[in-house]
MIBAMAR-457014 format. One line per 3 residues: number of its first residue (from 1); for each residue x, y, z of C-alpha. Coordinates in steps of 0.02 Angstrom, whole numbers, padded with zeros to 5 digits. Layout:
NUM> X/Y/Z; ...
***
This chain:
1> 00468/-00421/-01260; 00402/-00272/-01125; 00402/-00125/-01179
4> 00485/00010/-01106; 00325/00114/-01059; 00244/-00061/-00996
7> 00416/-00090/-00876; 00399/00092/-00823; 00197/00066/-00792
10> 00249/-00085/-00664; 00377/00023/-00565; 00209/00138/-00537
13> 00090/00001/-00503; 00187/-00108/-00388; 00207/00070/-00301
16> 00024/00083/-00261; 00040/-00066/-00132; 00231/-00057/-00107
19> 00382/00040/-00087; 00381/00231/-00175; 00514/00253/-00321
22> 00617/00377/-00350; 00535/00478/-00484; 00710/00448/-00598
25> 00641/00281/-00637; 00506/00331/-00738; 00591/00426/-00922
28> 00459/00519/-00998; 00548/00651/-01101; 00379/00700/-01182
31> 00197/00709/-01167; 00156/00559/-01259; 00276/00443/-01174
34> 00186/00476/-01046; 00014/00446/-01096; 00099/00272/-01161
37> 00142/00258/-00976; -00027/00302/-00930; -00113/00166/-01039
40> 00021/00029/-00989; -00047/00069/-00807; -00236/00062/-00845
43> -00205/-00089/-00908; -00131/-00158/-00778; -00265/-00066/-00638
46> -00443/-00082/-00750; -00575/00011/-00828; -00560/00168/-00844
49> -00714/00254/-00738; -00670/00452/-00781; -00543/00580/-00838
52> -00463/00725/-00757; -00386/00859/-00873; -00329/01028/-00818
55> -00224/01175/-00893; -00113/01295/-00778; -00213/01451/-00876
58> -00326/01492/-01011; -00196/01460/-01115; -00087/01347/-01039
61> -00044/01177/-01121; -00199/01052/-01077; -00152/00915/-00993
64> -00230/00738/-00949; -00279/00571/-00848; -00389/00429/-00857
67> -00458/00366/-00694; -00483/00189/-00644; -00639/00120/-00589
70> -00565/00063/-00406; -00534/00229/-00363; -00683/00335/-00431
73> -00779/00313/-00253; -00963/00386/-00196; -00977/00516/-00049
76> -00947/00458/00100; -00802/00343/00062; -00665/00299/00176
79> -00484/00280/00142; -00380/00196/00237; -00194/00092/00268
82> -00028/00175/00246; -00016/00195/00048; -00107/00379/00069
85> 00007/00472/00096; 00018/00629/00043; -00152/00662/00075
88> -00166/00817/-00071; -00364/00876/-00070; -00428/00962/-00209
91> -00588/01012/-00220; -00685/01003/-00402; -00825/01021/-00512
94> -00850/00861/-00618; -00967/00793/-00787; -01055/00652/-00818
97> -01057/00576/-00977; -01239/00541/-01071; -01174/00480/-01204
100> -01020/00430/-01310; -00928/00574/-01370; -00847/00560/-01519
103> -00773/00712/-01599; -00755/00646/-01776; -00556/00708/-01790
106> -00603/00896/-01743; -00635/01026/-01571; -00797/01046/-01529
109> -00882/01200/-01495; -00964/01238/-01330; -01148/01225/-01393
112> -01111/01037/-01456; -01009/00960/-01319; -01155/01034/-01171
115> -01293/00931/-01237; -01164/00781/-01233; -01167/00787/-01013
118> -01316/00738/-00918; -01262/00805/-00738; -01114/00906/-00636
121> -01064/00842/-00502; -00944/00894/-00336; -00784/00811/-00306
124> -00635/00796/-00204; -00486/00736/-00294; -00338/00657/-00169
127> -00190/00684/-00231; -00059/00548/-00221; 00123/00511/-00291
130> 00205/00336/-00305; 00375/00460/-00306; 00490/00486/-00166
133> 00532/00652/-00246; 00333/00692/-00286; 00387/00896/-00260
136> 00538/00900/-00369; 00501/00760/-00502; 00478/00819/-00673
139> 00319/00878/-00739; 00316/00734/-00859; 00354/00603/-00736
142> 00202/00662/-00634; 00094/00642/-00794; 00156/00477/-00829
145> 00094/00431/-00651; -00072/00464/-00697; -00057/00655/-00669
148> -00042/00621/-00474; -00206/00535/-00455; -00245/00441/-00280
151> -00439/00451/-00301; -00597/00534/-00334; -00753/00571/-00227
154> -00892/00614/-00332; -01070/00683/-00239; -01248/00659/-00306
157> -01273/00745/-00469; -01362/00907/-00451; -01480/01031/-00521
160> -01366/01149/-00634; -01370/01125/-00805; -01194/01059/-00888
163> -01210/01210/-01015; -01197/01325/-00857; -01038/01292/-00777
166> -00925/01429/-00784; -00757/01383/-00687; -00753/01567/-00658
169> -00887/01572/-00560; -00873/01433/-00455; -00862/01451/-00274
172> -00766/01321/-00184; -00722/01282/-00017; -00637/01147/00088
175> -00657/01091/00280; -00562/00959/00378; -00653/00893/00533
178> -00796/01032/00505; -00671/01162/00526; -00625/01292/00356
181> -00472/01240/00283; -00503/01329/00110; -00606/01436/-00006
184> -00598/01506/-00174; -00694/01616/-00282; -00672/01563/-00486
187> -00494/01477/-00403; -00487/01362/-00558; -00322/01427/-00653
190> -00384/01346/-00831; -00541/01464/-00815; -00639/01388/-00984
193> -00712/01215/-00955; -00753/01200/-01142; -00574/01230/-01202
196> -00522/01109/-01085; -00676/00965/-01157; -00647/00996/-01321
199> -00450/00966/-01328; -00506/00821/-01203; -00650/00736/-01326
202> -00538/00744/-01485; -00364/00692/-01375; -00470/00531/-01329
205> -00523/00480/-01478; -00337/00530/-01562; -00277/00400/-01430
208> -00394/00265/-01486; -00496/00276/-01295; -00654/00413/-01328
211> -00743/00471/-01198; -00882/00361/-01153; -01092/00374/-01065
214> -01075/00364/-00914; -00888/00414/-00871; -00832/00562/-00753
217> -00733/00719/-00800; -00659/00808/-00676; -00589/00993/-00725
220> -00449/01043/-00610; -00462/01113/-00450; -00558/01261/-00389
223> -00469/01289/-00230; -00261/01290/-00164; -00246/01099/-00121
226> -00235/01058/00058; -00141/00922/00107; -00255/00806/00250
229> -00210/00717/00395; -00230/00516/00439; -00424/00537/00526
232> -00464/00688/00441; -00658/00696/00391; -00638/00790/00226
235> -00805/00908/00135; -00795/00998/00004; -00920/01109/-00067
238> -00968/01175/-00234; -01089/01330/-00228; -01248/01287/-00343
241> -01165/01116/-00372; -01175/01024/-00197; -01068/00942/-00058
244> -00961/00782/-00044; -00879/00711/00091; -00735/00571/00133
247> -00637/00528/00284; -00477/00460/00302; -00460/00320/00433
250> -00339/00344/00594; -00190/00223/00558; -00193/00103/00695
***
């Protein structure tokens, strides 16, 4: 018998390549009927590749995704056909994974989850909806559908240390077709990366799915997201973290 969250999950995935739903098909009265949602999707799509998590302050209720592998793309990627189509870019400051990270049932402190990345990286984040509704659905429908997630851009890992990133600190900034779109000085709302990894590393392994070497964490956006057109060459930049780029292809 299919369970509800795995009937729900196929509405969302068949809306990847199809038709957009209304956002009243998917009932997720609560956060974890929505993670259900979210695992009955992965399931469906593949490996998970990353995670995004994010809080609307520093403390704001944190909040989470896991990203599969087909859409966690290199610099320089192009997207193209008519399922992109809202186009949302955010620009981001991302982890790597070394190694497993498993919390052992508790939150971490700062000093033990740094040593735990090997790199920061920049990314773009496109936002996407399967809804028809995406700007009125509820908050927990949007979770369930992957928390809005279209794809991530990821740039070459760079210099700073993981122990170093300070979201407030971060200066941000987004261009369409080489021309400023963007920029933001410490513009991620969460503001503490470590609050946000720590609730992240213990929610994981809580929901039998830890973090694993070599996975991506993205940490919320550091800029206002921009929505891009059809053709749009898309760069964002991370001071003291690097560049990444992406285009979206002209429809025919």
């Amino acid at each position: 018998m299919t369970s509800p969250s795995t009937a729900q999950s196929a509405l969302l995935v068949g809306a990847r390549t199809g038709a957009q739903i209304p956002s009243s098909s998917v009932q997720a009265p609560d956060a974890a009927t929505a993670y259900a949602i979210q695992d009955a999707t992965l399931a469906a799509l593949g490996p998970i590749a990353g995670w995004k998590v994010g809080a609307p302050g520093p403390q704001g209720t944190i909040s989470c995704a896991p990203l599969p592998a087909s859409g966690v793309l290199a610099s320089g990627a192009v997207l193209s056909g008519p399922f992109w189509r809202w186009r949302g870019m955010e620009v981001e400051a991302a982890l790597r994974l070394g190694q497993d990270l498993l919390p052992q049932g508790r939150l971490l402190t700062r000093e033990e989850l740094a040593p735990t990345f090997d790199a920061v990286l920049p990314a773009l984040e496109v936002i996407e909806s399967r809804y028809t509704d995406f700007t009125s659905a509820d908050p927990m429908a949007n979770l369930a559908d992957l928390g809005c997630h279209g794809a991530l851009i990821v740039g070459a890992p760079m210099d700073m240390a993981p122990a170093a990133l300070d979201l407030l600190q971060i200066d941000a900034a987004l261009h369409f077709d080489g021309q400023p779109a963007t920029q933001a000085l410490g513009g991620n709302a969460a503001q503490d990366v470590w609050r946000m990894l720590a609730w992240l590393a213990l929610h994981c392994e809580q929901r039998g799915i830890p973090l694993r070497k070599g996975q991506i964490v993205t940490t919320g956006s550091c800029i206002t997201p921009q929505r891009a057109e059809m053709g749009t060459l898309v760069r964002g930049t991370v001071n003291g973290v690097g560049v990444v780029e992406m285009q979206f292809a002209a429809l025919p």
